[in-house]
DOPA-393576 format. One line per field, with one value per residue: residue number from 1; x, z, y of N, C-alpha, C in turn; residue in one letter. Coordinates in steps of 0.05 Angstrom, whole numbers. Layout:
<torlos>
i <- (NUM|...)
nc1 <- (X|...)
nc3 <- (Z|...)
nc2 <- (Y|...)
cac1 <- (X|...)
cac3 <- (Z|...)
cac2 <- (Y|...)
cc1 <- (X|...)
cc3 <- (Z|...)
cc2 <- (Y|...)
aa <- (A|...)
</torlos>
This chain:
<torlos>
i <- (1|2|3|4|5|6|7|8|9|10|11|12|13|14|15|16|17|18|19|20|21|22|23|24|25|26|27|28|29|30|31|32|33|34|35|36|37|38|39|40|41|42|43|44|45|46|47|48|49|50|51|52|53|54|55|56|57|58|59|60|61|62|63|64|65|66|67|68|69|70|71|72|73|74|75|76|77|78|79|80|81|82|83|84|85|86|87|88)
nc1 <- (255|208|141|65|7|-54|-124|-161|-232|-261|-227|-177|-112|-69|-18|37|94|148|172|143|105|124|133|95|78|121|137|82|62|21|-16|-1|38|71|87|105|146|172|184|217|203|183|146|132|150|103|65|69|68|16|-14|-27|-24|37|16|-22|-14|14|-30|-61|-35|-43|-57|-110|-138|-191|-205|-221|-243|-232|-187|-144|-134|-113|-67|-47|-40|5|46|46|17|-34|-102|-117|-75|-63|-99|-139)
nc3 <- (-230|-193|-198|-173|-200|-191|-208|-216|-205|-256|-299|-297|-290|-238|-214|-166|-127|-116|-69|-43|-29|2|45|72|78|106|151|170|152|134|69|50|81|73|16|19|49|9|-30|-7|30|75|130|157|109|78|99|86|38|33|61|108|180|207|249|232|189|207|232|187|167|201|205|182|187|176|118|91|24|-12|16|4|-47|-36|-26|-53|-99|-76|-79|-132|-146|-169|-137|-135|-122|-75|-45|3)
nc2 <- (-177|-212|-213|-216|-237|-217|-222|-182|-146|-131|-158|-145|-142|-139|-117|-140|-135|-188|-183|-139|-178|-214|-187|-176|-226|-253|-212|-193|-157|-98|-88|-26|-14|-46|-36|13|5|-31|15|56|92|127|130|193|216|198|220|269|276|258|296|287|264|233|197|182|149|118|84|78|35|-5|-75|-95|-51|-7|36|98|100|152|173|120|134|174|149|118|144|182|144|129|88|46|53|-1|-35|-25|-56|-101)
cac1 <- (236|184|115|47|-13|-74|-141|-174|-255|-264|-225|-150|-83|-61|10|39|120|143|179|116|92|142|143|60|76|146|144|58|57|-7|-8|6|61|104|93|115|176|192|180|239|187|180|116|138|140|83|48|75|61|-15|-22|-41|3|55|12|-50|4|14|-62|-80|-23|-48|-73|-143|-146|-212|-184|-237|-235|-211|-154|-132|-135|-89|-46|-35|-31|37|63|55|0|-66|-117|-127|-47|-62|-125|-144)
cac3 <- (-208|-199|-197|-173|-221|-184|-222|-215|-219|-275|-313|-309|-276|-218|-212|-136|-136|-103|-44|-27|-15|22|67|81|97|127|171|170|138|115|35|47|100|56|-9|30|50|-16|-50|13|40|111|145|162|70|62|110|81|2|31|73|130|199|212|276|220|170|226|244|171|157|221|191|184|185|156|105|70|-9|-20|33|-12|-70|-31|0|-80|-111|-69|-75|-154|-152|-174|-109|-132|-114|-52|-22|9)
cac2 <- (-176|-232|-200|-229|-222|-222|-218|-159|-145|-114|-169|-130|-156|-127|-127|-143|-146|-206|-168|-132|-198|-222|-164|-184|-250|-259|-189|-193|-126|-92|-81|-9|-18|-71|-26|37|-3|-30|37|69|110|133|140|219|220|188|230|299|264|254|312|268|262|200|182|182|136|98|75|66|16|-28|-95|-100|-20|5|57|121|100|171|162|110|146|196|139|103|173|194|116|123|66|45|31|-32|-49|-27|-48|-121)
cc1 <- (213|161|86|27|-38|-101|-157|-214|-267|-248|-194|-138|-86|-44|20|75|126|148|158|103|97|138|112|65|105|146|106|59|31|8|9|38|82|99|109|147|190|198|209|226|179|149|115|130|120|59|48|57|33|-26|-44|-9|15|34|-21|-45|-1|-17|-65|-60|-30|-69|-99|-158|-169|-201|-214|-223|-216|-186|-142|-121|-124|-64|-34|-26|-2|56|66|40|-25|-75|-115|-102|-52|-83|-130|-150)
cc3 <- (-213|-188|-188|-189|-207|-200|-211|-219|-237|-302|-319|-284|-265|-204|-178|-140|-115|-75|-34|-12|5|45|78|94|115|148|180|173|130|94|30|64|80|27|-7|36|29|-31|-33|19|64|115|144|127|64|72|90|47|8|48|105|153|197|229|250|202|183|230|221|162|176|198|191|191|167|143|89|42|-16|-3|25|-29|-61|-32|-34|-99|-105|-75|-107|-165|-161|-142|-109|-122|-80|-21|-25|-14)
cc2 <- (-195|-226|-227|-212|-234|-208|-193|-162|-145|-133|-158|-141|-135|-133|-117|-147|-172|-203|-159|-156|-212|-207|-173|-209|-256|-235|-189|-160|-119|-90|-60|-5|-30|-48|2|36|-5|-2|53|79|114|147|170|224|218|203|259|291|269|270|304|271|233|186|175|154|115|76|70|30|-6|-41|-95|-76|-18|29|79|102|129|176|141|123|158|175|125|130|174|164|116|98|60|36|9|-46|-38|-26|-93|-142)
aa <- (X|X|X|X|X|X|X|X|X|X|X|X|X|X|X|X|X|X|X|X|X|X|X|X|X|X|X|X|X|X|X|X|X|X|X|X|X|X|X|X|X|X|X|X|X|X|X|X|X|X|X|X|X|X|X|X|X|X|X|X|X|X|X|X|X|X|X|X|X|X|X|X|X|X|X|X|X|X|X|X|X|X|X|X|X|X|X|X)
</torlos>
């Protein structure tokens, strides 16, 4: 699997697979949308995983969605991720 390593703040990698990325720019995916896909995960899962509805899933994965920090931290929690893989 060919990974992207984007620099982090704090001075730490922050690993991107290359599919995710693909899925952002060839389909113009948000972060969370294309990682949701690669991961097989259905909006309906990811809702029940984060105790949030699909139609809620739905609206945060729109591009240029303003997202709560701790509604990250739910939305990388159930995906198995750090925030930082899955925020702009």
């Amino acid at each position: 699997m060919i990974e992207h390593t984007l620099t982090g703040s704090e001075d730490e990698n922050i690993y991107i697979p290359h599919e995710v990325v693909g899925y952002q720019l060839k389909e113009g995916l948000s972060i969370i949308a294309a990682w949701r896909k690669h991961l097989g995960i259905t909006q309906k899962d990811l809702a029940t995983k984060t105790g949030m509805t699909q139609p809620a899933v739905a609206q945060i994965e729109k591009t240029g969605s303003k997202t709560q920090k701790k509604t990250l931290k739910k939305i990388a929690k159930a995906m198995n991720l750090d925030v930082e893989q899955i925020t702009d």
